[in-house]
N, C-alpha and C positions, 0 to 999 in steps of 0.2 A: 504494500500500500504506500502510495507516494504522501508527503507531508500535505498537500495543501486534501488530498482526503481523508486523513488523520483527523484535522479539523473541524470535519463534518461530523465523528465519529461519537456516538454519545458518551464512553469514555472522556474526550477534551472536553466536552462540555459539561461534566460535573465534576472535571480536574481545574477546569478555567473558574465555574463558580463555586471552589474552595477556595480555590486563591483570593477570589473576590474578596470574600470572608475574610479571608485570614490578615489581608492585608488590609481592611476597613475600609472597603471602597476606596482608596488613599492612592495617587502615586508612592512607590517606593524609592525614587531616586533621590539620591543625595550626593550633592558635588562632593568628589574624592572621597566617595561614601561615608562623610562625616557631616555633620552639622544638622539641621532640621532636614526633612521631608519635602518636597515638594508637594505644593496646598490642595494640585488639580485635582478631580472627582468623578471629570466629564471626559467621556470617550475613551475609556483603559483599557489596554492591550495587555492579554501576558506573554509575557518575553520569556522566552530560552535560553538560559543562559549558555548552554550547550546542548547538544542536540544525541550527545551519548544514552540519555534515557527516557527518549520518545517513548510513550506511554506505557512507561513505570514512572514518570515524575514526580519526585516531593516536594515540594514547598522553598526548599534549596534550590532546586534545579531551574526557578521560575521567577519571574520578578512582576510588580503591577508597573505596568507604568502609561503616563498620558502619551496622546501623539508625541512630541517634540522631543520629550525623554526617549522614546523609542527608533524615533530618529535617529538622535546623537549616540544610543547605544547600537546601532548598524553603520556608524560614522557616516552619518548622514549629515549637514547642516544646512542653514535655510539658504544661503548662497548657490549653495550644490544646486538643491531644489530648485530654484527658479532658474537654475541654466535648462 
């Protein structure tokens, strides 16, 4: 099964809405993973931190984060984007 039909799978979606949970509806990102949280709440993606334990994931292996954070964590930025 290829990843973007993993996705579909009812599996990721009661492993997506654990995270939800666990992470309080919250982005999880924090610059140099120290300092506050980012405040966002609206439109979270879970991130994979690696891709070694497609569905076995725990709570480790996942992160919440908003658009932008999700971005920057695929080294994306908004410069890039609008090329």
């Amino acid at each position: 099964m290829n990843y973007q039909a993993y996705l579909r799978t009812p599996h990721w979606r009661a492993t997506r809405l654990r995270k939800l949970a666990t992470a309080k509806h919250q982005c999880e990102f924090r610059r140099d993973g120290r300092g506050p949280r980012c405040q966002a709440r609206l439109g979270l993606q879970v991130h994979h931190r690696h891709y070694r334990s497609i569905g076995r994931e725990n709570d480790l292996d996942l992160e919440l984060l908003c658009p932008d954070h999700h971005r920057e964590r695929h080294g994306l930025n908004q410069v890039e984007l609008a090329s």
